[in-house]
C-alpha positions in Angstrom: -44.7 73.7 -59.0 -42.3 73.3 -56.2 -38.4 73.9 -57.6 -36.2 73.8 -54.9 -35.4 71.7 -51.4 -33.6 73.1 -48.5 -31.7 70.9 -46.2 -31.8 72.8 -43.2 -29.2 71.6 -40.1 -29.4 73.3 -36.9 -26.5 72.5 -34.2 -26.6 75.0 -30.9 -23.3 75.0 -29.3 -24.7 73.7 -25.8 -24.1 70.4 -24.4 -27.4 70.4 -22.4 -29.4 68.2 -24.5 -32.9 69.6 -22.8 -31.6 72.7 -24.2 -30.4 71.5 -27.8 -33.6 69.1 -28.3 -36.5 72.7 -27.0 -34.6 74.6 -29.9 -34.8 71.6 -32.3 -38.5 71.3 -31.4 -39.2 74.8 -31.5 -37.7 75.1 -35.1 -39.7 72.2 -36.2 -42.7 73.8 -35.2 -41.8 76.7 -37.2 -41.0 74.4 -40.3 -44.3 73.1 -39.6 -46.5 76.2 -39.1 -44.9 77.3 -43.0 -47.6 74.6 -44.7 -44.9 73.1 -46.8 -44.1 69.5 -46.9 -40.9 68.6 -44.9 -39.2 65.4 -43.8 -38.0 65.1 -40.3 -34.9 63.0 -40.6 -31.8 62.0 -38.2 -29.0 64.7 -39.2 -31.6 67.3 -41.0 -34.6 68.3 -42.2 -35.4 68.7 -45.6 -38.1 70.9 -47.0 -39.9 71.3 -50.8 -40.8 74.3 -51.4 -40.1 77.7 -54.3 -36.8 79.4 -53.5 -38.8 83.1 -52.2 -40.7 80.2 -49.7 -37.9 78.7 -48.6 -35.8 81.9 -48.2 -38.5 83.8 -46.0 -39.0 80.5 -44.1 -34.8 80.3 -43.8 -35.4 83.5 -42.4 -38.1 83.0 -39.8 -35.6 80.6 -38.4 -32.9 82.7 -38.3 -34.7 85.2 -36.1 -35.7 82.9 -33.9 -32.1 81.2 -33.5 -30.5 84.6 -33.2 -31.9 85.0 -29.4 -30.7 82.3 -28.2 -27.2 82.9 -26.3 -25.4 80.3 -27.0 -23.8 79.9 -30.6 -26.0 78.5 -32.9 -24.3 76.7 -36.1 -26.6 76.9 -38.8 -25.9 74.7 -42.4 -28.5 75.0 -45.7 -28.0 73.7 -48.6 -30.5 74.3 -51.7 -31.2 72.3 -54.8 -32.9 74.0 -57.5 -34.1 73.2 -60.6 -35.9 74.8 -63.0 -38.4 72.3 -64.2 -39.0 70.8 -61.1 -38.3 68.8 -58.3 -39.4 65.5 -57.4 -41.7 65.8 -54.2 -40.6 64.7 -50.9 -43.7 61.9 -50.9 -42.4 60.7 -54.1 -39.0 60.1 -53.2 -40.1 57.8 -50.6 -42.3 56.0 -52.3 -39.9 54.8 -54.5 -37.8 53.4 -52.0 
């Protein structure tokens, strides 16, 4: 049972948007390549997962943001709870 969401926002301090939009992509790919469902929206992406999943996968990222040489401002926010959380799918299939 999946407990906890991350909303994950990546901004890299670079006003070449080629630039901005490879990390974006890159880090997408990494969300991807974790198996856990995620939802690609306009601001951030938010991700289901356990907390240990989302923390190693929080960290993956991080060590691919930290070689890039520009500043990178990172932002996560979790939700936890203990019984539960309502899956991604669901939520949007209620709207």
């Amino acid at each position: 049972m999946k407990n906890t969401t991350l909303s994950l926002k990546i901004l890299r301090i670079n006003h070449d948007k080629d630039i901005v939009f490879k990390m974006v992509d890159d880090v997408i790919d990494i969300i991807k390549n974790s198996n856990l469902n995620y939802l690609v929206g306009p601001s951030e992406t938010t991700i289901d997962g356990n907390i240990d999943e989302l923390m190693n996968l929080l960290s993956s990222i991080m060590n691919f943001v930290k070689e890039s040489s520009d500043p990178v401002f990172i932002s996560s926010q979790f939700y936890y709870q203990k019984r539960g959380i309502t899956p991604l799918e669901e939520k949007i299939k209620n709207k």
